[in-house]
Every structure is written in C-alpha cells, then in structure tokens.
N, C-alpha and C positions, 0 to 999 in steps of 0.2 A: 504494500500500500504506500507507492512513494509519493503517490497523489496530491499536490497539495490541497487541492480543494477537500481530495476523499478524508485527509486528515483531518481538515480544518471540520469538515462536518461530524466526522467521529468524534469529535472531543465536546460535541453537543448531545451526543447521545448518551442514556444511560440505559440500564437493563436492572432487573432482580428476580429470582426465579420465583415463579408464581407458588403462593402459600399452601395451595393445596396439592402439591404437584405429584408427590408420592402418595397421594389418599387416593384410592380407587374408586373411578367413577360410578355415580347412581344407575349410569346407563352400559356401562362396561369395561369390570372388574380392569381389563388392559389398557386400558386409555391411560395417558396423562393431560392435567386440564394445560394451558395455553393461555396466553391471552397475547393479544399486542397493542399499546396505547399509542398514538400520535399523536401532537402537541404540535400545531399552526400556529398563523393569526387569525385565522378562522375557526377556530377550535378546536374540540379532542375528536378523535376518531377512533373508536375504540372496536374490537373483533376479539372474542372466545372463541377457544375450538378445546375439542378434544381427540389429541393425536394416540394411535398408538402403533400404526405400520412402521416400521424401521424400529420396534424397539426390540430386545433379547429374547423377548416371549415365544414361544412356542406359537405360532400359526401367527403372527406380526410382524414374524424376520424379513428381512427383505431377500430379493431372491440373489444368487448371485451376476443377473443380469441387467436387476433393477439397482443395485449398488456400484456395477459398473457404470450404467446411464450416470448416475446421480451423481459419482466422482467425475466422469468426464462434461458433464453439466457444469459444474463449479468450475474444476479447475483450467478447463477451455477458456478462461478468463486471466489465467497467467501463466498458459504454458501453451508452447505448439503441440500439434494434432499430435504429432508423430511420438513426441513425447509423453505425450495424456496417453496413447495408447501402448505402450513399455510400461510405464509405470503400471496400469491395469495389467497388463500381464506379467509383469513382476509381481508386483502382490498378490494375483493367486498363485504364485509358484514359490512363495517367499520360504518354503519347508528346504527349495531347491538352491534357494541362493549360497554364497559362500559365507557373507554379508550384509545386515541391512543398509548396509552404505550402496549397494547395488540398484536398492530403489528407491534409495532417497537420492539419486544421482539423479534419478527421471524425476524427480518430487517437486526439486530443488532449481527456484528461476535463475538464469542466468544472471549476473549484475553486472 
C-alpha cells in the first residue's frame, strides 16, 4: 500500500470486531454476525450480515477452487497473473516445497 492517497484514507478508518461475533446465531449455529458502518457527510450507512462460508466448519469450508478464485481475486491487485498463478500452485503443493520461502517468493511484490 505505497499509495499515498490509499494511506492517507486508511488512517481515517477504524474497525472492532463485532460483540457478538463468536455467539452463535438465532438463525444458524455457523454463522458469524458482521456488521459494516460508514460514516459521510451525508450520514451513516450501516449493513449486518451473517457470514459463515469460508469458515473451519465442516460443510462452510471453502472449496479448494473457491479459495483459489478468492486469493487470485485479491491478490490480482498487487501481483502479475503469472505470479498469482505459482503462488496458487505453490501453496497447494506447499507439503512438496523445500521451503516456504519458495512461495513467499510468488507472494512477495516486487519493490
């Protein structure tokens, strides 16, 4: 994030992990609740959810295709293709590396 604007806007933002987060929901025991607030000059904007795909749980794991998608989603953002696509198949081979410097080499942006 050498961005100056992306910085200058991060240091406006805060977070705290929502109070109920490990209490299990009313509506299903695997969920965790969510929330995201927004703060304008126009107002708040506020959104609950209750997430539970991508978590440890037995039948919410992600699959290992949709965890693929998901890292090459993000890190297509600060890495080339070529490189998002080593690193995913580094880390499923990671039992075969010599090294995890091996894929933190694909991980890891250029400066």
């Amino acid at each position: 994030m050498a961005d100056p604007a992306v910085r200058a806007f991060m240091s406006r933002v805060s977070y705290q992990v929502h109070p109920a987060y490990r209490r299990p929901s009313s509506r299903d025991a695997h969920a965790s609740p969510g929330a995201v607030e927004v703060v304008t000059r126009r107002g708040v904007l506020r959104d609950d959810a209750e997430y539970a795909h991508g978590s440890s749980v037995d039948g919410f794991r992600l699959t290992d295709a949709a965890l693929s998608e998901k890292f090459t989603h993000n890190a297509a953002r600060v890495l080339p293709a070529d490189r998002v696509e080593r690193a995913v198949e580094a880390a499923f081979a990671l039992d075969t590396l010599a090294d995890a410097g091996e894929l933190m080499r694909h991980v890891t942006p250029d400066r």
